[in-house]
C-alpha positions as CSV (number, residue, x, y, z in Angstrom):
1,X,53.2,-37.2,-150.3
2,X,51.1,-37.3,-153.6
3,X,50.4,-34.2,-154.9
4,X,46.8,-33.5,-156.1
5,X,46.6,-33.4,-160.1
6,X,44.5,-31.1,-161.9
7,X,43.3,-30.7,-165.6
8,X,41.7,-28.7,-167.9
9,X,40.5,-30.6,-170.9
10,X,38.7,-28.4,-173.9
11,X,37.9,-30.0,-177.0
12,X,39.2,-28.1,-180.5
13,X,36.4,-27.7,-182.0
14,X,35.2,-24.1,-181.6
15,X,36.9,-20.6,-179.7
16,X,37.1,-20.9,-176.1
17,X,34.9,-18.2,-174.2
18,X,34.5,-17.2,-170.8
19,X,33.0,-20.0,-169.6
20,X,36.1,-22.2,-170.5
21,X,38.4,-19.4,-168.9
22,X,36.2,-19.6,-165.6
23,X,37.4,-23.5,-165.3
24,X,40.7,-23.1,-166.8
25,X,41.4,-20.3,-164.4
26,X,40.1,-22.3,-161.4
27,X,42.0,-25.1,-161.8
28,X,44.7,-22.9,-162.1
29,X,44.0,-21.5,-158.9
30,X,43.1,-24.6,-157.0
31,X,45.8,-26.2,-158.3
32,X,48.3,-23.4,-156.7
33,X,46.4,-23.0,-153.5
34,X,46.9,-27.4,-153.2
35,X,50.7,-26.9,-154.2
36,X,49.3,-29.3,-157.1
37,X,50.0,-30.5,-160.7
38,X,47.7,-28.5,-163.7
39,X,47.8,-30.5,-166.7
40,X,46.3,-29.2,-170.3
41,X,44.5,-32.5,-172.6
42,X,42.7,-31.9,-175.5
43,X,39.7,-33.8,-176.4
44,X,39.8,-33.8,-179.8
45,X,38.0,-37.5,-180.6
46,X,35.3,-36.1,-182.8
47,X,37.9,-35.4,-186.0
48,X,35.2,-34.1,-187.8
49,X,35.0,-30.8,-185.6
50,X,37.6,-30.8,-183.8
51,X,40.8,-28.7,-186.1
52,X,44.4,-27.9,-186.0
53,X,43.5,-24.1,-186.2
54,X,41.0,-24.5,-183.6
55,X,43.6,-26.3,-181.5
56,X,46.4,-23.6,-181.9
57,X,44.1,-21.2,-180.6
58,X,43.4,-23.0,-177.5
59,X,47.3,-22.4,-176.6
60,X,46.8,-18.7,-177.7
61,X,44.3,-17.8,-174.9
62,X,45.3,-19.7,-172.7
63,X,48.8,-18.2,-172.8
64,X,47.1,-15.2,-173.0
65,X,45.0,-15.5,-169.9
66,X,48.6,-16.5,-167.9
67,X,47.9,-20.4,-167.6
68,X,51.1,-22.4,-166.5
69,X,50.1,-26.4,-167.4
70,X,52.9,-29.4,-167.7
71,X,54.2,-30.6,-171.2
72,X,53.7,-32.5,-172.9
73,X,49.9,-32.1,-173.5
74,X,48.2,-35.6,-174.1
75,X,46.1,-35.2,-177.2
76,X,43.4,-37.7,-177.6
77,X,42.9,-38.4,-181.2
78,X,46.9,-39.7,-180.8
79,X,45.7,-42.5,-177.8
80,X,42.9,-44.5,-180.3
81,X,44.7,-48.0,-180.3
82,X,44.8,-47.6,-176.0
83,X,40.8,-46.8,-176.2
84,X,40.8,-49.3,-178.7
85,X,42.3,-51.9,-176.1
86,X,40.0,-51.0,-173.5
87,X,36.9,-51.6,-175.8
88,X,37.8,-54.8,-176.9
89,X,38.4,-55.5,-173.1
90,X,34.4,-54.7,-172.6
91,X,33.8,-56.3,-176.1
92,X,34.8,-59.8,-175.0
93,X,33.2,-59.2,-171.6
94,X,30.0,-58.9,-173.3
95,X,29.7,-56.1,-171.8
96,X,28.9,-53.8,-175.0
97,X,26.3,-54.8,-177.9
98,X,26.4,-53.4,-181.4
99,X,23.3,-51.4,-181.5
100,X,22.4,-50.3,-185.5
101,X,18.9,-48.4,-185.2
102,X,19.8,-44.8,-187.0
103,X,18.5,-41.6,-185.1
104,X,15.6,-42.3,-187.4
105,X,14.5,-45.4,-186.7
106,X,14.9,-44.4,-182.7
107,X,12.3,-41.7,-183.5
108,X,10.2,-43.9,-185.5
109,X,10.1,-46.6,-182.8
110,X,9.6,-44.8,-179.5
111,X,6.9,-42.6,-181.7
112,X,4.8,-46.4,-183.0
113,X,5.3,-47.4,-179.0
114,X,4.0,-43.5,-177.9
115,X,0.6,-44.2,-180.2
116,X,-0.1,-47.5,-178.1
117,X,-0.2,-45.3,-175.3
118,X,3.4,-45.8,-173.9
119,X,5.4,-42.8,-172.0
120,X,8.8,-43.5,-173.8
121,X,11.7,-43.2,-171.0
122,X,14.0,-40.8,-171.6
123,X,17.8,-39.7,-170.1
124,X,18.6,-36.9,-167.6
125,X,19.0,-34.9,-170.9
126,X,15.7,-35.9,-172.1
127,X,17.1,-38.4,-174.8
128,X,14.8,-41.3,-175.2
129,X,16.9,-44.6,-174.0
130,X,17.8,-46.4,-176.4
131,X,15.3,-49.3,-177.3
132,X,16.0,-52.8,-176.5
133,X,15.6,-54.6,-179.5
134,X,19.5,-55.0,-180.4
135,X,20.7,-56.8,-177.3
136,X,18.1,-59.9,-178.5
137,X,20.2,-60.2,-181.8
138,X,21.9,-63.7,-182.2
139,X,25.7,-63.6,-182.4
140,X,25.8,-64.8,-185.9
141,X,23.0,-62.0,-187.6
142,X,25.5,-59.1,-185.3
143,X,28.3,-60.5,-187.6
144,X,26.3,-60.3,-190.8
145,X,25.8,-57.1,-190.3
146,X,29.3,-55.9,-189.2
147,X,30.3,-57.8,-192.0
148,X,28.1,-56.0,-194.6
149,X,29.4,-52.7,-193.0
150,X,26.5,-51.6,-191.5
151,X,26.5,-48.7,-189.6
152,X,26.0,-49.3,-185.8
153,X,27.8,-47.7,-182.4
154,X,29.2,-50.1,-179.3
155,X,26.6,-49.8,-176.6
156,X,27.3,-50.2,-173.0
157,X,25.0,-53.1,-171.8
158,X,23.5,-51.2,-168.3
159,X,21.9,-54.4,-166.8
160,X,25.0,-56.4,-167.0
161,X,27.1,-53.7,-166.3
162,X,25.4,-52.6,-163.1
163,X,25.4,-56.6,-161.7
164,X,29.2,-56.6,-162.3
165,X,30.0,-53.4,-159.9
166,X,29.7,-52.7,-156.1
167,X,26.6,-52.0,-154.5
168,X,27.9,-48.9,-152.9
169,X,28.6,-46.9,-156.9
170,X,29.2,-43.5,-155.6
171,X,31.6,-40.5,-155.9
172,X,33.0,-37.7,-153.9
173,X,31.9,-34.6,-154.8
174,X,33.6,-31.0,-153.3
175,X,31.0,-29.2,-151.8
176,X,32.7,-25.3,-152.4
177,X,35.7,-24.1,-154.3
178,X,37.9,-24.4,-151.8
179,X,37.7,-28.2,-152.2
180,X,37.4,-28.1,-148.2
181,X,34.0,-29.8,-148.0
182,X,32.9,-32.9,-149.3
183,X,29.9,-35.4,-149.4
184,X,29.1,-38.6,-151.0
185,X,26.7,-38.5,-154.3
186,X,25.3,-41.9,-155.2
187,X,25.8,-42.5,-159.0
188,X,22.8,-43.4,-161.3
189,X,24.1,-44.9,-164.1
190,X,20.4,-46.5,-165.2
191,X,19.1,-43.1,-165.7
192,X,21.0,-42.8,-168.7
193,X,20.3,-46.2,-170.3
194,X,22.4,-48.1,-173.0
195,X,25.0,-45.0,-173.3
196,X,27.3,-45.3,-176.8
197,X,31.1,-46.1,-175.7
198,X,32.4,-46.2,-179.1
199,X,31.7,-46.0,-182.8
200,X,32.4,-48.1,-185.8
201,X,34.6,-45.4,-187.2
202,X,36.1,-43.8,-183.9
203,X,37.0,-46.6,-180.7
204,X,36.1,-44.4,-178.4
205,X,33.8,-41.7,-176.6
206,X,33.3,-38.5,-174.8
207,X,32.6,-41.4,-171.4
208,X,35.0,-43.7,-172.4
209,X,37.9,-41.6,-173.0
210,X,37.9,-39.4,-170.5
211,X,37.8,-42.0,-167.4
212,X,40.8,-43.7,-169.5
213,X,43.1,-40.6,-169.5
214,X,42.3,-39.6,-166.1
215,X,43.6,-43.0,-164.8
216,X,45.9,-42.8,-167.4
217,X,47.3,-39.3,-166.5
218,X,47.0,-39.6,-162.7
219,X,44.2,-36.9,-162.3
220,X,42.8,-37.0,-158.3
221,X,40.6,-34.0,-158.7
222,X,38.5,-33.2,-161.5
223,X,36.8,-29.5,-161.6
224,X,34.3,-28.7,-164.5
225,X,31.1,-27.1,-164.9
226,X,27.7,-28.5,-163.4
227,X,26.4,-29.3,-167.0
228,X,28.1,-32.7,-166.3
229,X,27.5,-33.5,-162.7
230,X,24.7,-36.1,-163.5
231,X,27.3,-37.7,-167.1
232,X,29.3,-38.6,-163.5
233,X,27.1,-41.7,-162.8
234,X,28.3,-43.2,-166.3
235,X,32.2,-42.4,-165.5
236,X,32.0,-43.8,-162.3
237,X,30.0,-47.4,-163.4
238,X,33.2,-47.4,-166.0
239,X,35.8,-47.0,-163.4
240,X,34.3,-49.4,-161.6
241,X,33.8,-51.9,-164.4
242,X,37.8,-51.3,-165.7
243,X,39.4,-51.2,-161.7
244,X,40.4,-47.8,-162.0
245,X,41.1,-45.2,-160.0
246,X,38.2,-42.6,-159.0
247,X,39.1,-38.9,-158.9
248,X,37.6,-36.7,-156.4
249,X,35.1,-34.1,-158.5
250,X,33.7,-30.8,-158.0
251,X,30.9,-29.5,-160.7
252,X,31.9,-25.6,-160.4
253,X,28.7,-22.9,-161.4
254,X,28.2,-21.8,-165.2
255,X,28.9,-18.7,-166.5
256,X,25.8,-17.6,-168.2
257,X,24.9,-15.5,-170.8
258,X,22.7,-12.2,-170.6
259,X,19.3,-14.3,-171.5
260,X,20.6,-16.8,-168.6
261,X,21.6,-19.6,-171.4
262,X,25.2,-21.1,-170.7
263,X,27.5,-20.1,-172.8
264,X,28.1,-22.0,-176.3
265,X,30.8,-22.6,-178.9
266,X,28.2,-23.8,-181.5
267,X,25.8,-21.0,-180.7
268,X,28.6,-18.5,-182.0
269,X,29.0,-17.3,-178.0
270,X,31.6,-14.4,-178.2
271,X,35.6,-16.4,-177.6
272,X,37.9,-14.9,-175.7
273,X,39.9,-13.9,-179.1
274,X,37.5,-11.7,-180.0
275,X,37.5,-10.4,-176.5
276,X,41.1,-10.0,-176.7
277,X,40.7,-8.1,-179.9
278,X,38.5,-6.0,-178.7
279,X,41.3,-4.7,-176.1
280,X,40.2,-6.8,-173.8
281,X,43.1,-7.8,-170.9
282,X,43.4,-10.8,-168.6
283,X,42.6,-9.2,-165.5
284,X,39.1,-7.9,-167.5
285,X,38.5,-12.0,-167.8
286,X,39.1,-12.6,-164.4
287,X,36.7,-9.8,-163.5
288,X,33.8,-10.8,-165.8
289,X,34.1,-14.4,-164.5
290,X,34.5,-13.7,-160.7
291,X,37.8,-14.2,-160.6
C-alpha cells in the first residue's frame, strides 16, 4: 500500500509566523492521522531574498513547534540544472517564448491601449496579461536579442499549451480537513495568461518548480493556504503538459490578522521567534491557530 506523502514547503526569505505554523502543523497532523510521510522543502529559488540565516531559522521553529519531517530536506536552489532540463524540454516544444517588455513598457502599453478605449484583461490577481506582441517575433530577431543580453523571462505560450492537454484539465480538491471529502474543480489555466516559467538568470519558477519537486518527491497530497487555490489551474496545465503525476490538494483557511489582512513576511507580520521570545510555548501556537 502507498502511503500518502505530505509536505510543507516555506521559502527562506523572511520569519515564519502563525500562518506558516497553521499549515506546517496541519500537515503534521494529517500526515499522522493518514499514517503518512511529512517531508520539509525549502523554496529558496529567488537567491536574492531567500538567506542562509533565514533558512536556519525555519529549522528553529519548526523544531520548536515539535514538527517531525524526513531527511534529507530537498532544497531548491541545489535542483537548477533538473529545472533547467525541464525548460529546455518546453523550450524545444515551442512551448515557451522569450518575452522582453520590462514592467514598464507593460504599463506603458496596456495604458496607450486603455486611451483607445480598451478594458486591458487582467489575472485572477488583477495583473494585466501579458501583451501579445512577443510571440510574433521571428526566430532570428529572438536570437539577436538573447545574443545581445537582453533582459527577457521564458513565457509559457497558453494557446499552444492548452491544445496540447486533455479536455477534461481538472484537480481534486479535499473538501474539509479531514481529507474525507472530495470534489472535482475544473482548472483555468487561460485566466492567468502568458504566466513566466523561468528567467534568464534563474531556470526556473515559483509554477515550474514546485510541480517538478512534487513529482519528483512523490507528494500525493498537497495542503496550503487558499491564497493559491486559483495558481492551481497553472500547476495542473504543467503536469499535464510534462506527464506527471497530479497530487490530490486541499487549500486550508488563512490565518488573519486583527484588520482581517492575511498574514505577511514582507509586511513585518510578528514570526513565531519573536513569539517564542516573548515566552511564548507551542501549545500557545496551537491555540492561537486552532489547533
Amino acid at each position: 500500500m502507498t502511503l500518502l506523502t505530505f509536505r510543507f514547503a516555506p521559502s527562506p526569505n523572511g520569519d515564519l509566523h502563525l500562518g506558516h505554523a497553521y499549515s506546517a502543523l496541519l500537515n503534521q497532523r494529517l500526515a499522522e492521522t493518514a499514517g503518512g510521510r511529512l517531508l520539509l522543502r525549502i523554496e529558496d529559488i529567488d537567491t536574492t531574498r531567500c538567506t542562509p540565516e533565514f533558512e536556519a531559522g525555519i529549522y528553529r521553529d519548526l523544531e520548536w513547534l515539535g514538527l517531525e519531517w524526513e531527511r534529507p530536506v530537498r532544497r531548491q536552489s541545489d535542483h537548477f540544472a533538473e529545472y533547467q532540463a525541464v525548460l529546455d524540454r518546453l523550450v524545444g516544444e515551442e512551448l515557451v517564448y522569450p518575452a522582453f517588455m520590462s514592467r514598464g513598457e507593460i504599463r506603458a502599453y496596456i495604458a496607450d491601449s486603455d486611451k483607445r478605449g480598451r478594458d486591458w484583461p487582467r489575472d485572477p490577481d488583477g495583473v494585466p496579461l501579458y501583451p501579445a506582441m512577443d510571440k510574433a517575433l521571428p526566430i532570428s530577431e529572438r536570437k539577436r536579442r538573447i545574443a545581445e543580453n537582453a533582459p527577457f523571462a521564458w513565457r509559457l505560450d497558453i494557446e499552444k499549451a492548452m491544445a496540447r492537454v486533455s479536455s477534461d484539465l481538472s484537480w481534486t480538491e479535499f473538501s474539509d480537513a479531514t481529507l474525507g471529502a472530495r470534489r472535482r474543480i475544473e482548472a483555468r489555466p487561460r485566466d492567468w495568461g502568458d504566466v513566466i516559467l523561468a528567467r534568464r538568470d534563474i531556470p526556473t519558477s515559483y509554477h515550474l518548480a514546485v510541480v517538478v519537486d512534487d513529482a519528483l518527491q512523490g507528494i500525493s497530497q498537497v495542503v496550503r493556504g487558499q491564497d493559491l487555490f486559483l495558481a492551481t489551474s497553472v500547476q495542473r496545465l504543467l503536469q499535464d503538459l510534462l506527464g506527471l503525476d497530479q497530487p490530490a490538494y486541499f487549500h486550508h483557511r488563512l490565518i488573519l490578522g486583527p484588520d482581517g489582512r492575511k498574514l505577511s513576511k514582507s509586511l513585518g507580520d510578528t514570526g513565531l521567534a519573536a513569539l517564542r521570545q516573548a515566552g511564548a510555548s507551542p501549545d500557545d501556537v496551537r491555540r492561537l491557530v486552532g489547533l
